[in-house]
N, C-alpha and C positions, 0 to 999 in steps of 0.2 A: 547373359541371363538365360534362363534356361524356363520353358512353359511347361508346366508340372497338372496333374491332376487336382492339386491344391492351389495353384495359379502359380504365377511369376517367382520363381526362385534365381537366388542369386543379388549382388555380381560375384561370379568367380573369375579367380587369376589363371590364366591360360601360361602353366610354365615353360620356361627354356624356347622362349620365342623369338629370341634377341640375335641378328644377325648380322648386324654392323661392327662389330667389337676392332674388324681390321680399320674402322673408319678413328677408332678414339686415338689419338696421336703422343698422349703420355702415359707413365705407367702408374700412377697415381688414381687418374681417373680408369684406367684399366683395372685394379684390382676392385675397385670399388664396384664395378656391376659385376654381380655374380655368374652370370654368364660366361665374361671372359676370362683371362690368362694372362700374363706378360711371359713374353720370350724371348732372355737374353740372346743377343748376336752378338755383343761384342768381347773383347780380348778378355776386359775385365771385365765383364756384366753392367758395362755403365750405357749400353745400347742395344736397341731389342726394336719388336713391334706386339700389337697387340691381336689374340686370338680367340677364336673361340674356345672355349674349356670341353666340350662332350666327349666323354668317356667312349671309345671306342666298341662295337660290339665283341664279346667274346669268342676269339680267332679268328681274328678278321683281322688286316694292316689295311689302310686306309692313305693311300698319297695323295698331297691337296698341294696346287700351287696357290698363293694369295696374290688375292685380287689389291692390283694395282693400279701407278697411271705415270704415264710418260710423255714426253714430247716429240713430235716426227724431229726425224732427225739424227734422234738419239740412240746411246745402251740403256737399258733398263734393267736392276737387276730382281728378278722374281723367286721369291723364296719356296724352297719345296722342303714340305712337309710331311714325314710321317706316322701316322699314328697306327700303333702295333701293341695288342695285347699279348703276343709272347716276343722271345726272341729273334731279330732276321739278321740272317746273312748275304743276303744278297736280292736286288731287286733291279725292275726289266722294267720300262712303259714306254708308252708311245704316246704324243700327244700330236692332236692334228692342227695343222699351221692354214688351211687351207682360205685364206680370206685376203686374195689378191686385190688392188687397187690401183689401177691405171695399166694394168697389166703384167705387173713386179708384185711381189710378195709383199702383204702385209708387214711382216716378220719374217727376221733372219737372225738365225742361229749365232752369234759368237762363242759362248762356250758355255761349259758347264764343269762348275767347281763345287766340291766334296768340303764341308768343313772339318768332317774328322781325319786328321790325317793319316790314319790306317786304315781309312778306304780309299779307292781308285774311282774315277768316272773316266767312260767313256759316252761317244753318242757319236751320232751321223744322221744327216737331213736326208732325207729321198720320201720322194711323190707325197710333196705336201704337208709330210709331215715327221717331226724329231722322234726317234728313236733311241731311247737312254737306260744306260745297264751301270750301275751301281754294285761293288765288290770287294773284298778283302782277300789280299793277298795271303795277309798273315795271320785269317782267321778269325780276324775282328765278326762281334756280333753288334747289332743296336739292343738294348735293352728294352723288354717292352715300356713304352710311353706314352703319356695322354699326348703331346703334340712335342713332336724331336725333331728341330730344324735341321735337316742333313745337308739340305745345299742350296746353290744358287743357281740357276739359269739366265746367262747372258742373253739381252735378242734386242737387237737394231730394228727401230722403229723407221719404217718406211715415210722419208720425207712429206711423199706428199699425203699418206694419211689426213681427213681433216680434223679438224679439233671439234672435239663432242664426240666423235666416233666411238665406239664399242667393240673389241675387241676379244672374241671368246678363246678362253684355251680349255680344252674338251681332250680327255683322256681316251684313246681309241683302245689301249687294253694295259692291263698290270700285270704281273707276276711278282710275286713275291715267296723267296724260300727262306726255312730255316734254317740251324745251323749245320744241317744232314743233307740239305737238298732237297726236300721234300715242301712238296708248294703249298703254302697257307693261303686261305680266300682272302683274297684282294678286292679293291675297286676304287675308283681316280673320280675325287670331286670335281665337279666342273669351278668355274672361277673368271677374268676377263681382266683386261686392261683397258682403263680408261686413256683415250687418245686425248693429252694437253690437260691443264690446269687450269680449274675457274680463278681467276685474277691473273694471270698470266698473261695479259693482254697483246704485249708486243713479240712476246712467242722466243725472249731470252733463256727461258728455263728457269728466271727467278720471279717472284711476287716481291716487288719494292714499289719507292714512291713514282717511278716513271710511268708505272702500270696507274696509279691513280690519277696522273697528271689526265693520260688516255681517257679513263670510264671516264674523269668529269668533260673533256671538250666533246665525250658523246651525249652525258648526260642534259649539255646545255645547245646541244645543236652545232654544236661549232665543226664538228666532223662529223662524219656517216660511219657507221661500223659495219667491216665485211659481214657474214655469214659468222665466219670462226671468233671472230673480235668479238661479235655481238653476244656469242656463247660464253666467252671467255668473261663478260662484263657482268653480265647479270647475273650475279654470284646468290640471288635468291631466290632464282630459278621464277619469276613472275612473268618472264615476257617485257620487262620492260628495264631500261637503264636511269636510274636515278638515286636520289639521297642513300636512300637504304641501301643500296650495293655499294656507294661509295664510303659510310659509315662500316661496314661489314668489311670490306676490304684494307679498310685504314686497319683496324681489330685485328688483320689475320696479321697484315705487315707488322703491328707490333706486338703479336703472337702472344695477343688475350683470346 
């Protein structure tokens, strides 16, 4: 609403304020909010994830990694995104790693893979943080695009990471040129990885019936939940472990 010289005007719709689109998990309900996008990943287009749709500004390329969530322990793999109003040939960034735990690195680099196969990746870790240059041999360009998945970034999750943690991935600089060599303005969304999975309980990497057996012997007393368990239970985020998380969690496992 809005207080006017006439009084109270309004309600009006506040647009393009939608910012979970990476949270919506099919592509059905992704095309439906107008906000986001579906972005094929796979061979045949039968797998993807979902993004946000804004039109990049004009000459400007834009690298985004998407926010995810992983288990310590683990690879994860995080897709990098670029959005580019004209053509690139090649592109440079740096993202900072800097969020040690227990005195080992958060994150560690495994690799970094190009899906078109007429470009090349390379990269290298030093002080803190991954340094990644993207290129074609053969003179391959990206066409300009609202969101063009280029590639993936491998990185091993630090065991002992806890679960609920947060982890940022924060762009320290870009470059991006065309297909001359001459640099177009750039800049690197920020974005973060969620450490573990709410229903995840026993910390296998899957959401099945064992994980409910778990919430309910905390739900009725019969066990104590760590710290990380306790996070991992209360899938409704109240503070507390009962009905309604284990209702909720029954729902994900049979993936309504």
């Amino acid at each position: 609403y809005e207080c006017t010289e006439e009084g109270w005007m309004g309600p009006f719709i506040i647009d393009n304020c939608w910012n979970n689109c990476y949270e919506i998990a099919n592509e059905t309900d992704c095309w439906a909010n107008s906000d986001c996008m579906w972005v094929y990943d796979g061979p045949n287009n039968n797998s993807g994830y979902c993004t946000n749709n804004d039109n990049p500004p004009t000459g400007e390329a834009i690298l985004k990694l998407e926010s995810t969530t992983g288990v310590p322990g683990t690879t994860i793999s995080v897709p990098l995104l670029l959005i580019n109003s004209e053509s690139v040939g090649g592109i440079q960034f740096s993202i900072e790693l800097d969020s040690p735990y227990n005195n080992n690195p958060g994150l560690i680099i495994e690799d970094f893979q190009i899906m078109d196969d007429c470009f090349s990746a390379s990269y290298n870790e030093i002080n803190n943080q991954m340094i990644g240059i993207v290129f074609s041999l053969e003179g391959c360009v990206y066409p300009a695009s609202d969101y063009a998945h280029i590639g993936n970034i491998f990185m091993y999750i630090n065991e002992d990471m806890p679960l609920g943690s947060e982890f940022p991935l924060s762009f320290i600089y870009t470059l991006v040129s065309d297909p001359l060599g001459n640099e177009i303005p750039s800049y690197g969304e920020e974005s973060s990885i969620t450490i573990g999975v709410q229903g995840d309980v026993n910390y296998d990497g899957e959401v099945n019936v064992l994980d409910i057996v778990a919430i309910v012997s905390f739900a009725i007393y019969a066990e104590e939940p760590s710290e990380s368990q306790f996070w991992a239970s209360d899938i409704n985020n109240d503070g507390m472990i009962n009905i309604l998380d284990i209702v909720q969690l029954i729902n994900i496992v049979l993936g309504e």
